[in-house]
C-alpha positions in Angstrom: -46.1 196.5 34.9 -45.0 193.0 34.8 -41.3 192.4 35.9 -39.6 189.0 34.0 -36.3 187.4 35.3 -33.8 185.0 34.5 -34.6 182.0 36.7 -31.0 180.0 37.1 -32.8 177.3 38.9 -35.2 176.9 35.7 -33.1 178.3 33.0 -35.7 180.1 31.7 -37.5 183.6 32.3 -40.1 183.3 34.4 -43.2 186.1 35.1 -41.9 187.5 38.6 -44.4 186.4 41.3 -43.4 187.5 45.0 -44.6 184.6 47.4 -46.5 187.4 49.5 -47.5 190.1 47.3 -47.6 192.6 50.2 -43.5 191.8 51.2 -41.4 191.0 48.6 -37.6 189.4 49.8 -34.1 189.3 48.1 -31.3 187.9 49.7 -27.8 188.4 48.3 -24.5 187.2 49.2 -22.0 189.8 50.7 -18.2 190.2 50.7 -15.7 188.6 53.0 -13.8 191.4 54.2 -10.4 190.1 54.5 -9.1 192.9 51.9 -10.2 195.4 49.6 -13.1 194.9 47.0 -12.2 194.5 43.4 -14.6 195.5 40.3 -15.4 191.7 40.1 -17.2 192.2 43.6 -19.1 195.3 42.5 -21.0 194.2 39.9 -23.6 191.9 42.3 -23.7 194.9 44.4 -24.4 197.4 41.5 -26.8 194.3 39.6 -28.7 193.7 42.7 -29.1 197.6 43.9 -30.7 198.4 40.3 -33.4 195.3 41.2 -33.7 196.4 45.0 -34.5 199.9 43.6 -36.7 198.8 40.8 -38.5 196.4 43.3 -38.7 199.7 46.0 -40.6 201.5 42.4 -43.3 198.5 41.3 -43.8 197.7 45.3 -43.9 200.9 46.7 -44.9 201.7 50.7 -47.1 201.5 52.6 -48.9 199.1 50.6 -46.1 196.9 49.9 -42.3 196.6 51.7 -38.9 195.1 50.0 -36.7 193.6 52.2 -33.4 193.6 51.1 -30.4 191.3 53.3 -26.6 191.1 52.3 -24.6 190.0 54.4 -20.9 190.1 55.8 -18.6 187.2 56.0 -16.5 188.0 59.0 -15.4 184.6 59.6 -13.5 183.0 57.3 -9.9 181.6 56.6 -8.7 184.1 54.5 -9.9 186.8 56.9 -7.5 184.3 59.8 -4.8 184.4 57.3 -4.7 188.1 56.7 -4.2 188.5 60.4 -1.8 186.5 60.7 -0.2 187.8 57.9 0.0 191.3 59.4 0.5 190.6 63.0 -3.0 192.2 64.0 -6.3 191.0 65.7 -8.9 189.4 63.4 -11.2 192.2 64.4 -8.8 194.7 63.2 -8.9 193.3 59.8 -12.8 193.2 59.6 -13.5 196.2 60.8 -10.9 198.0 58.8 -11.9 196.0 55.8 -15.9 196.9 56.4 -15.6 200.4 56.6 -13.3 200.6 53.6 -16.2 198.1 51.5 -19.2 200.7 52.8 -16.8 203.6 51.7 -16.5 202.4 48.5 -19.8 201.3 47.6 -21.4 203.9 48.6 -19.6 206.0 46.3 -20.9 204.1 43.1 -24.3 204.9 44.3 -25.2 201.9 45.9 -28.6 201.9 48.5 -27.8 200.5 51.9 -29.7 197.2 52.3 -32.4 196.9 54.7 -30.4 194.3 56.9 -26.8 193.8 57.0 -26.5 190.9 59.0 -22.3 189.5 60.2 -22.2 186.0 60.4 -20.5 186.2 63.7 -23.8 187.6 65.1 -25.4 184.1 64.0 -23.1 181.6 65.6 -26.0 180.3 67.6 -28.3 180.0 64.5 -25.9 178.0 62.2 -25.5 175.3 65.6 -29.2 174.8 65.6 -29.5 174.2 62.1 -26.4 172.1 62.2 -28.6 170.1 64.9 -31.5 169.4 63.2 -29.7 168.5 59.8 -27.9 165.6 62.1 -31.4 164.7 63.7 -32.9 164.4 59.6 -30.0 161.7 58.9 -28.8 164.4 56.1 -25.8 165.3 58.3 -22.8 163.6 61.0 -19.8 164.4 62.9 -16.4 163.0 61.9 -13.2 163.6 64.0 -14.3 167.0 65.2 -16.0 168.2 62.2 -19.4 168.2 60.9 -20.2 167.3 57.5 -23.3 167.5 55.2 -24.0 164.4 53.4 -24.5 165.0 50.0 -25.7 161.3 48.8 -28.8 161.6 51.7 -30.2 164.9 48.9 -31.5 162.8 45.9 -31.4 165.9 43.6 -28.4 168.0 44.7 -27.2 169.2 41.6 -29.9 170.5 40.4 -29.2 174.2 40.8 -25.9 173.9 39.2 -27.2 171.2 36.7 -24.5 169.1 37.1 -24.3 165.0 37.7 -22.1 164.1 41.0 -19.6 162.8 38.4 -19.3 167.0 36.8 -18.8 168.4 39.9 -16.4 166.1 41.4 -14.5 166.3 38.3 -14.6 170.6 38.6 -14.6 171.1 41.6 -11.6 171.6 44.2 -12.8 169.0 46.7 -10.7 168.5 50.0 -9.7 165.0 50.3 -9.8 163.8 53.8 -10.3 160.6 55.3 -13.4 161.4 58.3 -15.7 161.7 55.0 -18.2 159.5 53.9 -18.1 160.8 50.5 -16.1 163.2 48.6 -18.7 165.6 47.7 -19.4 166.1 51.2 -18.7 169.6 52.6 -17.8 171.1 55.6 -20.8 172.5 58.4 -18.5 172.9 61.0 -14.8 172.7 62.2 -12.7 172.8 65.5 -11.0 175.5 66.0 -6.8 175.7 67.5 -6.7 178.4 70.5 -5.2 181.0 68.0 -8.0 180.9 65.8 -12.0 182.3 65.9 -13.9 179.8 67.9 -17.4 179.1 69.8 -18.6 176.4 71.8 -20.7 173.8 70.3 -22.3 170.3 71.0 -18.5 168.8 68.7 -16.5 171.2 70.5 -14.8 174.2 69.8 -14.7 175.4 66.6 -16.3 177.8 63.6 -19.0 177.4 60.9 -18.3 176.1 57.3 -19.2 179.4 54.9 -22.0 178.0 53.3 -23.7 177.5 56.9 -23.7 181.1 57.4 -25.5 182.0 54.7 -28.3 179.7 55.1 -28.8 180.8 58.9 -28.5 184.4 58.3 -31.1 184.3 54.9 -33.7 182.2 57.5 -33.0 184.9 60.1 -34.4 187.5 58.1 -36.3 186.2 55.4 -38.2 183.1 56.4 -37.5 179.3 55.2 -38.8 180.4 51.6 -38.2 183.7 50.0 -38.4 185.4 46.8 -35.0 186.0 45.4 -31.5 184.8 46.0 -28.7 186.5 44.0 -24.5 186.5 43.5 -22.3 186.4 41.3 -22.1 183.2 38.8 -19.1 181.8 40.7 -21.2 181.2 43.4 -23.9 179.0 41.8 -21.7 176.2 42.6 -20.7 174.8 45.1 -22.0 178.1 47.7 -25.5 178.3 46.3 -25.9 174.7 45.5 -24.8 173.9 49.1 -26.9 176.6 50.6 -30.2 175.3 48.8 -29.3 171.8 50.1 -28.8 172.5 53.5 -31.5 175.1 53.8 -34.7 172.9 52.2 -32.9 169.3 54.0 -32.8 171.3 57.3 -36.4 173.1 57.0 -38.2 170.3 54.8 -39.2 172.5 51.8 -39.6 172.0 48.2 -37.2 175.2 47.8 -35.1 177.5 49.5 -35.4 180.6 46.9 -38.1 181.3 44.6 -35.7 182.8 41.8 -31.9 182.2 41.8 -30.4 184.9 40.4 -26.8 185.1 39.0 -24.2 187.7 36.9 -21.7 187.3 34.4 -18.3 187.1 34.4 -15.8 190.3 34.4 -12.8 190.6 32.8 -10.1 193.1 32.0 -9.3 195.0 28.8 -10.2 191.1 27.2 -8.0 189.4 29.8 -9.3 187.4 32.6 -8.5 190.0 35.9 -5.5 188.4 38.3 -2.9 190.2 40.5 -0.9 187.6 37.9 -1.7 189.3 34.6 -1.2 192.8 36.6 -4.8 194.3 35.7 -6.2 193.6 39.1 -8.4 196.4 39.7 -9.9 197.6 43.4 -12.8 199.6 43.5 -10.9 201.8 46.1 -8.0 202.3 43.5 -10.3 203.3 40.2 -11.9 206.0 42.8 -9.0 207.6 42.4 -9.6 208.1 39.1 -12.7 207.9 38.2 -16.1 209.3 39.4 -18.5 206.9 41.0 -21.2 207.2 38.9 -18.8 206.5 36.0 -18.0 203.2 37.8 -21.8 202.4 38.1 -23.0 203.1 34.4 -20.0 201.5 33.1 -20.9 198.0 35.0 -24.7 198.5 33.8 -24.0 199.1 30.0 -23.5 195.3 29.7 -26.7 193.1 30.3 -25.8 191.8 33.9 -26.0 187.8 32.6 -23.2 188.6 30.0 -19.4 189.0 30.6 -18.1 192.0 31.1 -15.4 193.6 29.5 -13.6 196.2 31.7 -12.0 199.2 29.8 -10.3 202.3 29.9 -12.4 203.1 26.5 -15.9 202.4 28.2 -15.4 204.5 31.4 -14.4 207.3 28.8 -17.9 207.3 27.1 -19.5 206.8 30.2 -18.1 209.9 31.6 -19.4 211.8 28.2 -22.8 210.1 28.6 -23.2 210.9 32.5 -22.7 214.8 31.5 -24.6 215.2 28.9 -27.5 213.7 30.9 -26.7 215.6 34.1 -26.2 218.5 32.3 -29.6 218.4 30.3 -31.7 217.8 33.8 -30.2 220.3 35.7 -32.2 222.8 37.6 -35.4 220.6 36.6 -38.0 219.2 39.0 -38.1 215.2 39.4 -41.1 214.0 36.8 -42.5 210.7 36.1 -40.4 208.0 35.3 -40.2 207.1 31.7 -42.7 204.1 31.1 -40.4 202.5 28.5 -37.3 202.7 30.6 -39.0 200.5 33.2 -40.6 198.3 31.1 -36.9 197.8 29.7 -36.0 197.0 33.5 -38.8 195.2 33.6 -37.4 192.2 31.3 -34.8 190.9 33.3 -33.0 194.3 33.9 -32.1 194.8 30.5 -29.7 198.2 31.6 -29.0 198.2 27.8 -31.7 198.7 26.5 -32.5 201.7 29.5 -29.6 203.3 28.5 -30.1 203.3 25.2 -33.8 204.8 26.1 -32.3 207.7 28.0 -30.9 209.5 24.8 -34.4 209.7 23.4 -35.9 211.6 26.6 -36.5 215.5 25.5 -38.7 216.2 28.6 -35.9 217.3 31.2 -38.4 216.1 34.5 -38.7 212.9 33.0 -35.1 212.6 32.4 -34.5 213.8 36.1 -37.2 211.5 37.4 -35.7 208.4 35.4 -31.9 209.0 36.6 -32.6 207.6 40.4 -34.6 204.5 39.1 -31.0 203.3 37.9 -29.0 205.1 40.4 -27.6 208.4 39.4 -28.5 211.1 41.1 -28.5 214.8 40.7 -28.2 215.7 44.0 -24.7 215.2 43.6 -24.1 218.5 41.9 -21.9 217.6 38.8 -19.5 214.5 38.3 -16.4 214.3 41.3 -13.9 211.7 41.9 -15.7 208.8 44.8 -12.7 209.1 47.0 -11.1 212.2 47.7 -7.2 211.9 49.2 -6.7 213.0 52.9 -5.5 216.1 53.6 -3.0 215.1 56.3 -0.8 212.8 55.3 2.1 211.2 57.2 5.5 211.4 55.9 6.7 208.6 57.9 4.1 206.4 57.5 4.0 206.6 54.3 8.2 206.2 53.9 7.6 202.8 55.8 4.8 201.4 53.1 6.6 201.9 50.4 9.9 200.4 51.6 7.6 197.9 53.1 6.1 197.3 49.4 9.4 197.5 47.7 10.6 194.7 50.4 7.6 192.1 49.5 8.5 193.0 45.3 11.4 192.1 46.2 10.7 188.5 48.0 8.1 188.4 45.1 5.5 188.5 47.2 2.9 190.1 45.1 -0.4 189.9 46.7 1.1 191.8 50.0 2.6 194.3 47.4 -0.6 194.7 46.1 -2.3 195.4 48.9 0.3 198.1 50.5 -0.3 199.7 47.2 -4.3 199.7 48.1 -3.7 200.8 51.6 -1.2 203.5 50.2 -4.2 204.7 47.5 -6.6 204.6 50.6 -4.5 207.2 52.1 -5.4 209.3 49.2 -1.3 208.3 47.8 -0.1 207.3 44.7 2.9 205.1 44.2 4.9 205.5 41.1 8.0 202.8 39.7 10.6 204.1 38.0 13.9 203.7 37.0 15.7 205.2 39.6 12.7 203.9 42.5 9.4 204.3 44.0 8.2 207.9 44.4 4.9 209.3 45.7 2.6 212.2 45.6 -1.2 213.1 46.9 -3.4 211.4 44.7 -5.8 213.6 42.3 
């Protein structure tokens, strides 16, 4: 069957055509875990485990192998920020934050990947390639810091299709005076005592994020491989800057094959911010809502469209989820529906798979066809992702809340926010009222 997708770097569909037919690659950018994950940053994970799954069904073993790499950003200045915000080691927050990500994900259903790689494991691999793209003229070192030059790439742009001039004018560029030219971004930067920091050839000091990405897909993949994928936020400047350091530093026509991007999300019609107060964690609808119900409720919208996040949509995803569970039970896995793939098939078209699933009478089929997009009824009915701990402490507990009510207070929403998350993560819920903040065991 022959798989189509969106090609970002083309703008067009294109007949999907792995580079070496018997080991097909996908790389796909993971989460910086400096806090909990929000609905925005499951949908790549969701998108891209529905293609990794569909890519494990039309190249299966031993004839074929799909690798699969995301990745953990567990370097970064938010993560350093985090840290300091809460008076505990940078490794304490990563880890912490890791755990609670894998948690989480794993609950909507989501396939480990084949290699998780942390960028801090790649230090060494981001120096050399920092080297070589200094040797090639296409990068130098200014006051401690090592920058790519943008001008030295005649067609930079060209993933994002924007002129210089665009990109300048939307982009959040820093300004400082060691650069040659303002849309030149940051390899590498020195590092004070109190922050992350490795010994290279300029000193001490940590990668740029874009870097780390590039290193770690080359690590595991090869110069060129078959698919690259994010969110659309990322096509520029991340993606754009990862193709031109990648193909500048290796000398190739291309980094990916396929560039792969999904829509937008947004809240009951509202663009999601702690702001507008519909910022949404995965961790926090788990307490609510089953996985699964998560999962179909991201896939009912074509992954290249935005996506509007509502109470209503979980609701008939719930109804959907039972009625198909509930009609495959006790049946014996069968074949997987030809149409449903073939609607996979063009450019994941989840829709249109959906919409397929309501027509299937023969209960194997139906129970055969589930796992292609990720539900499976192993599970034994619909439950809630995240169950609440059974031993809860008081005290602990007594000290969030007046710690939360403390940063309301000072206005400080974003550390509010997250004491809230930590709080659900407990398995508590936090309620305002009138006359305070009271709290019970989560459902």
């Amino acid at each position: 069957m022959e798989l189509t997708l969106y090609n970002t770097l083309s703008r067009r569909k294109e007949v999907f055509e792995p580079l070496d037919p018997a080991h097909v690659r996908m790389y796909v950018c993971g989460p910086t875990v400096y806090d909990f994950a929000h609905i925005g940053n499951a949908r790549p994970i969701i998108v891209f485990d529905v293609l990794y799954r569909l890519l494990k069904h039309l190249y299966p073993a031993p004839a074929h192998k799909v690798t699969y790499v995301r990745n953990i950003t567990d370097v970064d200045d938010k993560i350093n920020a985090r840290a300091a915000e809460e008076g505990i080691s940078i490794e304490e927050v990563t880890e912490r934050t890791t755990k609670q990500f894998h948690d989480d994900i794993a609950a909507l259903g989501v396939l480990e990947p084949d290699v998780e790689p942390r960028a801090t494991d790649h230090i060494k691999q981001m120096i050399v390639m920092i080297e070589q793209l200094i040797a090639k003229g296409h990068a130098y070192e200014a006051e401690g810091h090592v920058l790519f030059d943008v001008p030295s790439m005649p067609d930079y742009g060209r993933l994002s299709n924007r002129s210089i001039d665009d990109m300048l004018a939307g982009a959040r560029v820093d300004v400082a005076p060691y650069k040659r030219d303002a849309m030149d971004f940051v390899l590498w930067k020195p590092s004070s005592e109190d922050l992350p920091g490795w010994n290279s050839p300029w000193g001490r000091g940590r990668p740029g994020w874009h870097i780390e990405c590039s290193a770690m897909s080359e690590c595991y993949l090869g110069r060129e491989f078959d698919i690259h994928g994010g969110g659309v936020d990322l096509v520029f400047p991340h993606h754009e800057n990862e193709l031109a350091q990648s193909r500048c530093c290796f000398g190739t026509d291309r980094m990916a094959k396929y560039w792969m991007h999904n829509g937008y999300l947004q809240v009951e019609g509202r663009k999601m911010s702690k702001s507008e107060g519909n910022f949404k964690t995965i961790n926090e609808l788990l307490q609510e809502w089953p996985g699964e119900v998560l999962r179909l409720t991201m896939l009912k919208t074509h992954y290249r469209q935005p996506f509007d996040w509502t109470v209503k949509a979980l609701e008939e995803s719930q109804k959907n989820l039972e009625k198909w569970y509930d009609r495959a039970a006790g049946s014996n896995h069968g074949e997987v529906e030809p149409g449903v793939c073939a609607a996979l098939c063009d450019d994941l078209n989840t829709p249109l798979a959906f919409s397929l699933l309501h027509q299937i009478d023969d209960k194997s089929i139906l129970a055969g066809t589930l796992p292609l997009l990720g539900f499976s009824l192993n599970a034994g009915g619909l439950k809630v992702g995240s169950q609440p701990a059974k031993n809860i402490d008081s005290g602990l507990i007594e000290q969030l809340i007046k710690n939360r009510i403390e940063a309301r207070g000072a206005k400080n929403w974003a550390e509010a926010d997250r004491l809230r998350d930590e709080l659900l993560s407990l398995g508590v819920e936090i309620k305002d009222g009138p006359e305070g903040t009271t709290w019970e065991v989560a459902r």
